[in-house]
C-alpha positions as CSV (number, residue, x, y, z in Angstrom):
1,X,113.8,63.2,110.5
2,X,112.9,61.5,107.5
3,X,110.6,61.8,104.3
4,X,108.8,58.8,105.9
5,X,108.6,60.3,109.2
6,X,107.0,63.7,107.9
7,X,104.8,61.3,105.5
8,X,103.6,59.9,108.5
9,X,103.2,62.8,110.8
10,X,101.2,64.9,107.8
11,X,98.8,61.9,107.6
12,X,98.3,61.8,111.8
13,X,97.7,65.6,111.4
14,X,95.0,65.5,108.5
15,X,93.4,62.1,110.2
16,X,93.6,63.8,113.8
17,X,94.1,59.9,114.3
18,X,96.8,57.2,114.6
19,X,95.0,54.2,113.5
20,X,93.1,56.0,110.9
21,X,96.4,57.4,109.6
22,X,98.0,53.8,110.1
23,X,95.4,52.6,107.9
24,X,95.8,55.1,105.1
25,X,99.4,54.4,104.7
26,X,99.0,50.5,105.1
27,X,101.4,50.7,108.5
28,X,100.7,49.0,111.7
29,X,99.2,51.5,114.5
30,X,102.2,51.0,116.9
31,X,104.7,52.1,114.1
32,X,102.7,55.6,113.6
33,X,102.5,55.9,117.1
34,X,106.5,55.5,117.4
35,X,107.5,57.7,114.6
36,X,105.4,60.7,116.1
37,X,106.8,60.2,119.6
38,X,110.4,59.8,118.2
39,X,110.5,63.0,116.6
40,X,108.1,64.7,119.8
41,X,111.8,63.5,121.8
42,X,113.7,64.3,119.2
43,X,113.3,67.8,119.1
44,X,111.8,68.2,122.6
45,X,108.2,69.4,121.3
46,X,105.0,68.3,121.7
47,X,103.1,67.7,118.4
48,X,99.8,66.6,119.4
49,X,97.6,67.4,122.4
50,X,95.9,64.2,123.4
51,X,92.7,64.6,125.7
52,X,90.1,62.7,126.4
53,X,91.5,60.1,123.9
54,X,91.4,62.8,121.0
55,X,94.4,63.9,118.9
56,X,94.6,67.8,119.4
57,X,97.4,69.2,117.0
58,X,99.6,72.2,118.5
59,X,100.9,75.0,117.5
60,X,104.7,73.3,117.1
61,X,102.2,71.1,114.8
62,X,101.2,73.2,112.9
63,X,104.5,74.9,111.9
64,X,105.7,70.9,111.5
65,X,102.9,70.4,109.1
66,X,103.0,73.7,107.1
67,X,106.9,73.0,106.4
68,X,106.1,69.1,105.9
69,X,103.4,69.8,103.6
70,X,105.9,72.0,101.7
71,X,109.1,69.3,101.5
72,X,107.0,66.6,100.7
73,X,105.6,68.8,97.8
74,X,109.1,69.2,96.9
75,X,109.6,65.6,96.5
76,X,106.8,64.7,94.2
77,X,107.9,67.2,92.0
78,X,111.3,66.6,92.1
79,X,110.1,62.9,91.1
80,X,108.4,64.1,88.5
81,X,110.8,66.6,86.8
82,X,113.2,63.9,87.1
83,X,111.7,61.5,84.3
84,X,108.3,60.2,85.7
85,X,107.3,61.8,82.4
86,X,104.6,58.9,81.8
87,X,102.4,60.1,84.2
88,X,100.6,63.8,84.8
89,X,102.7,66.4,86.7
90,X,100.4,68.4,89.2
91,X,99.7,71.7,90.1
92,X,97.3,72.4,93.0
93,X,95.6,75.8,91.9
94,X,93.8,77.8,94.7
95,X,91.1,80.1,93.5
96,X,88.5,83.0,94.9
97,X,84.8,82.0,94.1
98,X,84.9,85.5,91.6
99,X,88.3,84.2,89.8
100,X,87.0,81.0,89.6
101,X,83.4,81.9,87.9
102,X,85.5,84.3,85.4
103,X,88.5,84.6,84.8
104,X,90.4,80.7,85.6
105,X,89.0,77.7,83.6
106,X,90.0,79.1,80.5
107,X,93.7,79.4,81.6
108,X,93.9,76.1,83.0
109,X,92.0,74.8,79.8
110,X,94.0,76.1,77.2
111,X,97.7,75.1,79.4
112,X,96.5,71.7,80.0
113,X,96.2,71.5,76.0
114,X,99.3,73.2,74.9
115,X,101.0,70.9,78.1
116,X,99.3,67.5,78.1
117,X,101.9,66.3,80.7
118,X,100.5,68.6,83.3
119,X,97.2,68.5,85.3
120,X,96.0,71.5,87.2
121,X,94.2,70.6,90.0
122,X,91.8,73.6,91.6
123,X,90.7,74.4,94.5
124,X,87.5,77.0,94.7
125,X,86.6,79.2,98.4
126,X,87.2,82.0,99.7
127,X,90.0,84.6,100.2
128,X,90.4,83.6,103.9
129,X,90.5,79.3,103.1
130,X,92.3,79.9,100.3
131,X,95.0,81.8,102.2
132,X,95.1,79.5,105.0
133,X,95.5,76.4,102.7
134,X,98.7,78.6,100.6
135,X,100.3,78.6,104.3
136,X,99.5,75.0,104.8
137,X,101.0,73.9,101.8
138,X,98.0,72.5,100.2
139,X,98.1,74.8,97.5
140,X,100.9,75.6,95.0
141,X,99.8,78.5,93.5
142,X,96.7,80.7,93.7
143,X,94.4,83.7,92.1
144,X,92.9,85.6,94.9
145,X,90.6,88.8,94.7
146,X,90.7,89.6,98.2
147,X,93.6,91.3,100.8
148,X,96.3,88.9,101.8
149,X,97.0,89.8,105.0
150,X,100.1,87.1,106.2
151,X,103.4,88.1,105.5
152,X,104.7,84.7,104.5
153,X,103.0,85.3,100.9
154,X,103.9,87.1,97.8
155,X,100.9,88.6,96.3
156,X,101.4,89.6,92.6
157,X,98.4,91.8,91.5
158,X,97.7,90.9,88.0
159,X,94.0,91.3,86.7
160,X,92.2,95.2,87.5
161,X,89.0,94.6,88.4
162,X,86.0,96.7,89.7
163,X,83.0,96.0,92.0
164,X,79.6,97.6,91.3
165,X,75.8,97.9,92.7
166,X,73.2,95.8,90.9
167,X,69.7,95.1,91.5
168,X,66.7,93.7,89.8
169,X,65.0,95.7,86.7
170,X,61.7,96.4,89.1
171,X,63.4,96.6,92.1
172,X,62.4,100.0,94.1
173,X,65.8,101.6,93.8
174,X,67.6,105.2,92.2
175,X,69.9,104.7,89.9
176,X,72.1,106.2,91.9
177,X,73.2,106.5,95.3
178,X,75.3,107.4,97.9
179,X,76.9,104.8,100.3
180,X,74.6,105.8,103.4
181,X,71.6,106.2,100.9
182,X,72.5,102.2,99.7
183,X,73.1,101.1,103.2
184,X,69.2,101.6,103.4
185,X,68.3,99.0,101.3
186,X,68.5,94.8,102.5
187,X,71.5,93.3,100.7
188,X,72.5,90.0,99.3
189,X,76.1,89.6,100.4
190,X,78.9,86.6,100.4
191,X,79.8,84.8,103.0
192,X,82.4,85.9,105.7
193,X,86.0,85.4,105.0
194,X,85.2,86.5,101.1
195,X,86.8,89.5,99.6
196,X,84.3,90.7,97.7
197,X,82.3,91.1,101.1
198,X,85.3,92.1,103.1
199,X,86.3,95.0,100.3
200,X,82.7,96.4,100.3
201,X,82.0,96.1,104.2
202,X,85.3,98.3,104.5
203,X,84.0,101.1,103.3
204,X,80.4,101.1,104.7
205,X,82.3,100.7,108.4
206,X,84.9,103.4,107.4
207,X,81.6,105.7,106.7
208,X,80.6,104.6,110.2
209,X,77.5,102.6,108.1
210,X,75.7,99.3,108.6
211,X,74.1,97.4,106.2
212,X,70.8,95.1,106.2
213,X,72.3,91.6,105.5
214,X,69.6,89.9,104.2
215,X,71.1,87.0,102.7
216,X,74.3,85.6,102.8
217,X,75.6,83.0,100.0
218,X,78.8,80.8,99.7
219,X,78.5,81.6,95.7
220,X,77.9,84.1,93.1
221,X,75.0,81.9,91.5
222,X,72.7,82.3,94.9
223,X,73.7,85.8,95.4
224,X,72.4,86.3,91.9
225,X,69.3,84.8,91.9
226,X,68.5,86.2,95.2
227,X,68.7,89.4,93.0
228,X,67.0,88.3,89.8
229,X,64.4,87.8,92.5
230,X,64.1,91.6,93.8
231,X,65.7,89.9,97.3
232,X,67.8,93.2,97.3
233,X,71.1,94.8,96.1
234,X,74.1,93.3,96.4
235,X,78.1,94.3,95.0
236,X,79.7,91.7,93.1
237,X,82.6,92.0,90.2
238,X,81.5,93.7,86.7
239,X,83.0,90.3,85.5
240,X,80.3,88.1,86.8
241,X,77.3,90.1,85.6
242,X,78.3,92.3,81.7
243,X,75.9,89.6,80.4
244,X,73.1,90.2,82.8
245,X,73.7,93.9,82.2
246,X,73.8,94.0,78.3
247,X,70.8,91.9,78.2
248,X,68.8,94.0,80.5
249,X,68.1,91.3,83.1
250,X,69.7,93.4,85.5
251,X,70.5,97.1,86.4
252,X,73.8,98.6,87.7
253,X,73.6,101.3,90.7
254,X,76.2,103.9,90.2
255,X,78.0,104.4,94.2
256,X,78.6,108.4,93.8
257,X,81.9,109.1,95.6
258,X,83.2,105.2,95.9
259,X,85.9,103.4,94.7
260,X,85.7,99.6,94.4
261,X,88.4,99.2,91.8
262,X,90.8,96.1,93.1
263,X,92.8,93.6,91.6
264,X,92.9,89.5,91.0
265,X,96.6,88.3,92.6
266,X,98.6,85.6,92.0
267,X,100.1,84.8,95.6
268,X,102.0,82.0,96.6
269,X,104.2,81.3,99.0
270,X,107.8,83.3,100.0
271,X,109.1,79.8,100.6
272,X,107.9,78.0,97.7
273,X,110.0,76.6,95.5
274,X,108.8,76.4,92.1
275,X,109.1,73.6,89.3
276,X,109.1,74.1,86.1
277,X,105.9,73.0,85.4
278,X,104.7,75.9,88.2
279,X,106.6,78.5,86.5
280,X,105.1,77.8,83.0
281,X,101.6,78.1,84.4
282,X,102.3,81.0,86.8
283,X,104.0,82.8,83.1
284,X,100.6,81.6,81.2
285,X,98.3,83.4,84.1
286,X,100.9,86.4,83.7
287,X,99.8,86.8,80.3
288,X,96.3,86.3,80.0
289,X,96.2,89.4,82.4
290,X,98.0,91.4,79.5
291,X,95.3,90.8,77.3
292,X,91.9,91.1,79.4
């Protein structure tokens, strides 16, 4: 096995085609098709499924392309760190859709200044894609707010955070509540796989609740102006609405009895191996949670 042969298998396995993969790497489609059948015999596995003409990868394929992903990561940066000091180093930064709106771009901003020779490349979705794409090796690094739940990556909680009720000024609602007296009322929640959704659905399950889920929005901005609107309540991070608060544009629900206190991880893999440009940035996100 090869650098060239995993370079070649990882770009079958993202193409889910031979040809189109061929074409991406400037090869000739009977030279993919080789490689991936030599290392199928190779290592008596099979890589891809193919039915009905279709490329289906397995689950030996997806191990392959996790570790791939992973060594050929390894490679660019060892490239890099080894004088290639003319062009950008890269970091591939995963990030929550709540880190991302608050807490991230002026990390990355103020690195990519003090380090001009590094580019951080992000990645914004939710706990669940995020995670999956750590495993993958698509990601380097990553800031999560939700619960990690695979054992292949270290989760470092850095920021405290805290999730809160808000509604509309005018929208028919106490200003406070209890957890089966909020469950009453339609909410404007994320999308599933998000951890601001998963953390608050926890609880109402645990108190054997269900909630009205009138909305449901891939970011922060719809949920919000589903609210603004008087759509219904929803429970989103402190972080993404002090403004709204302090300017009276909207109003926080206090949850009697509830903790939704949580924390914004760093998590990266247990595998990864980290260059010195990762470390740097991993050591300036380590720091700005000191201070906010």
């Amino acid at each position: 096995m090869t650098i060239r042969d995993l370079t070649i298998f990882v770009a079958v396995a993202e193409q889910m085609s031979m040809s189109k993969a061929a074409d991406q790497l400037d090869l000739a489609q009977p030279t993919v098709s080789s490689v991936i059948a030599s290392l199928e015999r190779e290592y008596g596995v099979l890589l891809f499924d193919r039915l009905n003409r279709a490329l289906h990868i397995t689950d030996e394929g997806r191990f392959l392309l996790s570790r791939a992903r992973s060594i050929l990561g390894l490679v660019d940066g060892l490239e890099q760190d080894l004088g290639a000091f003319n062009r950008k180093q890269i970091i591939r930064m995963g990030a929550t859709i709540t880190v991302g709106s608050s807490v991230l771009a002026p990390i990355v901003s103020d690195f990519e200044q003090i380090n001009p020779s590094i580019s951080i490349q992000v990645v914004v979705d939710n706990t669940q894609t995020i995670e999956t794409q750590l495993l993958d090796g698509a990601v380097d690094l990553a800031l999560l707010e939700g619960v990690v739940t695979s054992k292949q990556l270290v989760v470092e909680p850095l920021y405290a955070d805290e999730l809160i009720a808000v509604c509309a000024p005018h929208f028919n609602a106490p200003a406070k509540m209890t957890l089966k007296q909020i469950s009453e009322y339609p909410f404007i929640l994320r999308e599933v796989g998000s951890g601001t959704r998963e953390r608050f659905l926890r609880c109402i399950i645990e108190e054997g609740l269900t909630v009205e889920q009138k909305w449901t929005c891939h970011s922060s901005d719809a949920i919000l102006h589903a609210v603004l609107s008087a759509q219904g309540v929803t429970v989103i991070s402190r972080r993404l609405v002090q403004d709204l608060l302090a300017s009276g544009k909207l109003r926080q629900i206090i949850l009697e009895q509830v903790n939704l206190n949580r924390n914004f991880s760093l998590v990266y893999h247990k595998d990864k191996t980290f260059t010195p440009a990762m470390d740097a940035f991993a050591k300036a996100i380590r720091n700005d949670s000191q201070i906010r």
